[in-house]
Each structure stands twice: as structure tokens, then as C-alpha cells.
C-alpha positions in Angstrom: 11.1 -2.7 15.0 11.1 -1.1 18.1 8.3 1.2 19.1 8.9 5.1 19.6 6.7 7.7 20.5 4.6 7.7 17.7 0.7 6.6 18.1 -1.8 6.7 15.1 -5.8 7.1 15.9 -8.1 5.4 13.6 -10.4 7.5 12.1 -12.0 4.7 9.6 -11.0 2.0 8.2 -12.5 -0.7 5.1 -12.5 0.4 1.8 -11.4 3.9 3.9 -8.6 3.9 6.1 -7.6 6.8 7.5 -4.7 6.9 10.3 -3.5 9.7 12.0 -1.1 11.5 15.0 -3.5 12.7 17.8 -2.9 15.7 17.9 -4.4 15.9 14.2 -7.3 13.4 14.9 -10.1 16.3 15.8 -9.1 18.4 12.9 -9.2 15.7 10.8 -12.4 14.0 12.0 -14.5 17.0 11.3 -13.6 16.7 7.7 -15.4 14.5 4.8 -12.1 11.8 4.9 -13.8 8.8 5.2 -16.3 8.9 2.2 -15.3 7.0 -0.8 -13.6 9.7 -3.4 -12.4 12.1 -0.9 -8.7 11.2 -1.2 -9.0 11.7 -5.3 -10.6 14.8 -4.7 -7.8 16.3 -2.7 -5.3 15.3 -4.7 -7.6 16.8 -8.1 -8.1 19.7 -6.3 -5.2 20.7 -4.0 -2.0 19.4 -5.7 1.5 20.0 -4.1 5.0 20.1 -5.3 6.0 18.0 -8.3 7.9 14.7 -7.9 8.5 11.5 -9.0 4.8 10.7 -7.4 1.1 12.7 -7.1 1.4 15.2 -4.1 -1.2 17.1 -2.5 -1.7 19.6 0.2 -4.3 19.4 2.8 -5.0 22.7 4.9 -5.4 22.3 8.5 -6.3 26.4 9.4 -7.7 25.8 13.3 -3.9 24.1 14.1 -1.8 26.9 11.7 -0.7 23.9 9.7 -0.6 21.8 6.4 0.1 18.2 5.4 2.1 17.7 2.8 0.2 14.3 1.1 2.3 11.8 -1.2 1.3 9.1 -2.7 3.2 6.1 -2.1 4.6 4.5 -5.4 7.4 2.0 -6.4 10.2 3.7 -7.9 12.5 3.2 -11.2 10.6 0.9 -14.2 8.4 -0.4 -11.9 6.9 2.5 -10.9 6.2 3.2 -14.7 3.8 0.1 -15.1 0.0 1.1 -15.5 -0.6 -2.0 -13.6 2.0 -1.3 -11.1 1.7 -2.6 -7.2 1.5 0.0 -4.5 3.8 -0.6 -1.4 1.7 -2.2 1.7 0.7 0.1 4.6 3.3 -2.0 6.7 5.8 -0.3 4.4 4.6 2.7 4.7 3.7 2.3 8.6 7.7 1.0 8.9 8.4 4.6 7.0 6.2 6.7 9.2 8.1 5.0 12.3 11.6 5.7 11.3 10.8 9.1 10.4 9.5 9.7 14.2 12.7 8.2 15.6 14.6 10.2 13.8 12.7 13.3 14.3 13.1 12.2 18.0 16.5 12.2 17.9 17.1 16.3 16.4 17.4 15.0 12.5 16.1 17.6 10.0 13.4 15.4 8.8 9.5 16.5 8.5 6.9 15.3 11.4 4.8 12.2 10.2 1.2 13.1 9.8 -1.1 10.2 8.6 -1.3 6.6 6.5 -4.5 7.1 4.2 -5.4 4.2 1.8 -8.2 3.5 -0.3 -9.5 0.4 -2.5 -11.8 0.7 -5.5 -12.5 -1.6 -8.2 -9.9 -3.6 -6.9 -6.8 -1.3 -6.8 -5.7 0.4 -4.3 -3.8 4.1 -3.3 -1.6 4.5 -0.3 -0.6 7.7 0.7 1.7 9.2 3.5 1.1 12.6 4.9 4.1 14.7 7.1 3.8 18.4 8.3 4.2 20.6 5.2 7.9 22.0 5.5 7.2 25.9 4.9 8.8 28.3 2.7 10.5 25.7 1.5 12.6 24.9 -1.9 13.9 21.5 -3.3 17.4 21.6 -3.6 17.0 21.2 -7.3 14.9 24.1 -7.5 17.1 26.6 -5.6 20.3 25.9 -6.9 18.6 26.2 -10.4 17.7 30.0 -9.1 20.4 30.7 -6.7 22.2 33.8 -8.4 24.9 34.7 -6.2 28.2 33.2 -4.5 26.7 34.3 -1.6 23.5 32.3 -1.6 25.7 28.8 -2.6 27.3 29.0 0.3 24.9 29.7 2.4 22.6 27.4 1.3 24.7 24.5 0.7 26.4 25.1 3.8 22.7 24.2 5.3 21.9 21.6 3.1 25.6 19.9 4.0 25.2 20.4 8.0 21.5 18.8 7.5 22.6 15.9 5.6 25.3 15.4 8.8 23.0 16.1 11.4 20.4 13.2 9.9 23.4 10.2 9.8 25.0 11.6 13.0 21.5 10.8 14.6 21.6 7.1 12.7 19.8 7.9 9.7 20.2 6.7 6.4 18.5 7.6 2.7 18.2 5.2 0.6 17.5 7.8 -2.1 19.6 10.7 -1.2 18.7 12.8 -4.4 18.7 16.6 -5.0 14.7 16.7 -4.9 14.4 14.9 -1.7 16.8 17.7 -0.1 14.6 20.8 1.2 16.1 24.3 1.9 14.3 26.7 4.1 14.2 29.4 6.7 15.2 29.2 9.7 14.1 31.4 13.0 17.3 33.2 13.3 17.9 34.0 9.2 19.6 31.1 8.7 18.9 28.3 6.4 17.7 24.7 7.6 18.5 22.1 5.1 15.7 18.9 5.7 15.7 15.4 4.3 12.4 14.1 2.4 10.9 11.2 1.0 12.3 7.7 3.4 10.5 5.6 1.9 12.5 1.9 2.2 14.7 3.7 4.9 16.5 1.2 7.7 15.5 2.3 11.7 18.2 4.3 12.9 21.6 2.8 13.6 25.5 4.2 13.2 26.2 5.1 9.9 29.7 4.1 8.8 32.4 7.0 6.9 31.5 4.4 3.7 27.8 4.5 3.9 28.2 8.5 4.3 29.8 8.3 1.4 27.9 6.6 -1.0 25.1 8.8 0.3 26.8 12.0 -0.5 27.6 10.7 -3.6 24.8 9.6 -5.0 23.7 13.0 -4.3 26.2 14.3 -6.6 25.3 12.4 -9.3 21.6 13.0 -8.9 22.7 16.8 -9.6 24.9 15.8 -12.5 21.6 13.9 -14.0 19.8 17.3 -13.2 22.3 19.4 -15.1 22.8 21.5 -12.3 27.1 20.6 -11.1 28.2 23.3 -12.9 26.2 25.9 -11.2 27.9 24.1 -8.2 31.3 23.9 -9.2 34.7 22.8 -7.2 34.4 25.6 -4.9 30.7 24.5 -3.7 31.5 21.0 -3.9 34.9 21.7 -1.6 32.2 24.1 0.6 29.9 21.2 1.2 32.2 18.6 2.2 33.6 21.1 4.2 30.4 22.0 6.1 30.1 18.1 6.3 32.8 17.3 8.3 32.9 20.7 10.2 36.3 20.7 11.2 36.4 16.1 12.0 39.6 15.8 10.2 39.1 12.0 11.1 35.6 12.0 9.6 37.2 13.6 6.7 40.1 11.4 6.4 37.5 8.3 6.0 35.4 10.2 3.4 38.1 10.3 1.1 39.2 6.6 1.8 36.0 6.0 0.5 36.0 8.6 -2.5 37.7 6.3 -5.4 34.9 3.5 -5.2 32.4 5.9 -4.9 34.5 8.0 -8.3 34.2 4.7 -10.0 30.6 4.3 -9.5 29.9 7.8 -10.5 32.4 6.7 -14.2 30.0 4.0 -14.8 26.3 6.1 -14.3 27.8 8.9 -16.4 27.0 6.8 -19.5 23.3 6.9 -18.6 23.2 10.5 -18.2 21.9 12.6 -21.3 24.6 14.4 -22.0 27.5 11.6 -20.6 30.6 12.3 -18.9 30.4 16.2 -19.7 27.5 16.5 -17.4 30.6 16.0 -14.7 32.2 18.3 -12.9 34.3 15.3 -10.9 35.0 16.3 -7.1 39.1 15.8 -7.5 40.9 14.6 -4.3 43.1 17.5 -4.0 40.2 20.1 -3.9 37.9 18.0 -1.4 40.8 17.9 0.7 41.6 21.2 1.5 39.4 23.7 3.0 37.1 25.9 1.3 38.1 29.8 1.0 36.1 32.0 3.3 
């Protein structure tokens, strides 16, 4: 993989290692990091947001910061096992990497932070730490709470333009899913919608209409699994395709090529979901491809 800007300082390393961006390096170094315990401790004592895996958040006050710590796990049954494997730091290095090119490049994505591991009694803990994205709100969360037409559309208008914005600048999920969007605010009032959580993702690279596609829609049927569609509805899904393509009727065009593979794929999860096919609200071709009402 080709390098980019990112550089990690060594702050320990054996049965502690703890690597860092420079410009967190004297911050962290006056800290108690290295001692055996001290990355339990943080994580007993300072937990973050709920997610599929433990997340913690570290307080960095002399730089006006935080670092948003997650531990590193295998997803789907695998991740379930007691005995489970934790991913190697070269995945998680690889991880760190491809979020700096991307963040390199203008996508929404958080700025890497650290690569912390620890081995006791023969297991071991990998954790990942970015630059705690504040104010913010999983998509999941917000649309759960979002009361008003006027708040959808605003917010997923953002979420949809920072969903572009990361595979116009070569990036691709590999778990596009509501929790792993962020919603926030931006300088000007505006919303900024930020991608999470690219764990297993590829270095930067064109991103085909196709790819786009199944992206987008596995993000609509991680809201089906949530429940949360029908708070979205055909007008919001018709508003976030539309802030997608932002007026590429080309772009759009090859979207909806793609649309009845990708409406197949979404028939055949639907049995998995709780509640079936009624937890559905299925994006129909004619709506996606008009415009949504202003």
C-alpha cells in the first residue's frame, strides 16, 4: 500500500504498544499509557458511544480535543465467540492508512489518532483511536428523534452529500450501515454527514455506479433491520438519492441500472429481518427517479 502522510511515534511497545500521530505524542506521553491495565481502565472508566464493539473516550484538554477509542473486533458470529481472534495491528495499521488518504483527499471521515494493543495472559486487545467527531449523532439515533419534515431533509440531505463526497474521493465501506453514518454541525449551520468505522476498507480507488449502489443499499436495509424506513419514507428516500447525485443525471441513470439487483438482494435479507418484508418501505423506480419536492 502506498504510503501517505500519515507517521505514527512509538510511545512503548511489548506487552504495551502504544502508537500515535505526532502531533498527539506529548500529550499522550505525559499520561500513565504504557503501564499494564491502563487501556482496561479507560475503557471501565470513560466509555463512549454504544456499538457493535467497547468504545471509550480519552480526554486530551491541553490540545481542545478527544479520541474517540474502539476496540477492534471481528464482526457477525465470529465476533460473538468468547474465544474470538482479534484482527492484527497490520489490519488495523492498513485501516488507519486508508482513513488518512481519504481524509487527505476532502472525504468526511474522522482523523486517525493511535493503534494501542495489549497482551495478557495470552490474549490480546487492539484498539483504534480517531479524533472524537463532536456534537455528533449516529444516523440511527437522529432519525429515531428527528421530529419534523424539516430536520429529514436537512439531515439526510447531509448524510447523502457525505456519503458522495467519500466515493467521489475513491472510498469505499465495506459496512455502510446506519450506525456507522454520523450527523453533526457544521461551521456555517449546516449539517456534515461523516463516515465511521473502515475497518476491512480497500485504499482508495474509482468507485463504479454498481459499487455505489450496493453501498447505498445496504444502507437501506441496515435501516429496515433498525425499524427506522418508515420514519424515512418515499419522500426521504427520493430526497437522499436526490442529494446523491446532485443534479448527475448520468450518475443517476447508472444508479438505477443497478437498482433491481440490488431490489433482489434486499427481497432475500428481508426474511432475516424481525418483522420480514413489512419492515420494507421498497424504494420504487418511479419515485427514485424523479426529483424530490422542494
Amino acid at each position: 500500500m502506498p504510503s501517505s502522510s500519515l507517521r505514527l511515534h512509538s510511545l512503548c511497545e511489548g506487552a504495551v504498544t502504544l502508537r500515535c500521530i505526532e502531533r498527539f505524542a506529548d500529550a499522550l506521553a505525559q499520561r500513565d499509557l504504557c503501564r499494564p491495565g491502563a487501556l482496561a481502565q479507560i475503557f471501565r472508566d470513560m466509555p463512549g458511544p454504544s456499538g457493535r464493539a467497547p468504545t471509550a473516550v480519552l480526554r486530551i484538554p491541553e490540545l481542545g480535543e478527544r479520541i474517540l477509542l474502539r476496540e477492534l473486533r471481528p464482526g457477525g458470529f465470529l465476533g460473538k465467540l468468547p474465544q474470538r481472534r482479534n484482527p492484527g495491528p497490520r489490519r488495523a495499521l492498513e485501516e488507519l492508512e486508508v482513513t488518512a488518504r481519504l481524509r487527505e483527499v476532502g472525504a468526511p471521515v474522522p482523523e486517525p489518532a493511535l493503534l494501542w494493543s495489549e497482551t495478557r495472559a495470552g490474549r490480546g486487545r487492539l484498539v483504534l483511536g480517531t479524533v472524537f467527531v463532536e456534537d455528533s449523532a449516529d444516523a440511527l439515533a437522529w432519525l429515531t428523534h428527528c421530529n419534523s419534515m424539516t430536520d429529514l431533509r436537512a439531515g439526510l440531505t447531509a448524510l447523502a452529500a457525505g456519503v458522495r463526497a467519500f466515493h467521489d474521493a475513491g472510498g469505499s465501506h465495506p459496512d455502510l450501515q446506519i450506525k456507522n453514518l454520523l450527523i453533526s454541525p457544521g461551521a456555517d449551520g449546516e449539517r456534515i454527514g461523516t463516515l465511521i468505522d473502515l475497518s476491512g476498507a480497500p485504499p482508495p480507488a474509482n468507485v463504479p455506479p454498481a459499487r455505489r449502489m450496493r453501498e447505498l443499499m445496504r444502507l437501506y436495509r441496515s435501516a429496515a433491520k433498525r425499524d427506522v424506513l418508515t420514519r424515512v419514507g418515499q419522500l426521504g428516500l427520493s430526497i437522499f438519492l436526490s442529494a446523491y447525485t446532485a443534479g448527475d443525471r448520468s450518475l443517476r441513470r447508472a444508479l438505477l441500472t443497478a437498482l433491481p439487483t440490488e431490489l433482489a438482494r434486499v427481497k432475500r435479507h428481508a426474511l432475516l429481518y424481525p418483522r420480514g418484508r413489512a419492515s420494507l418501505v421498497a424504494p420504487r423506480r418511479p419515485v427514485l427517479s424523479g426529483r424530490a419536492r422542494n
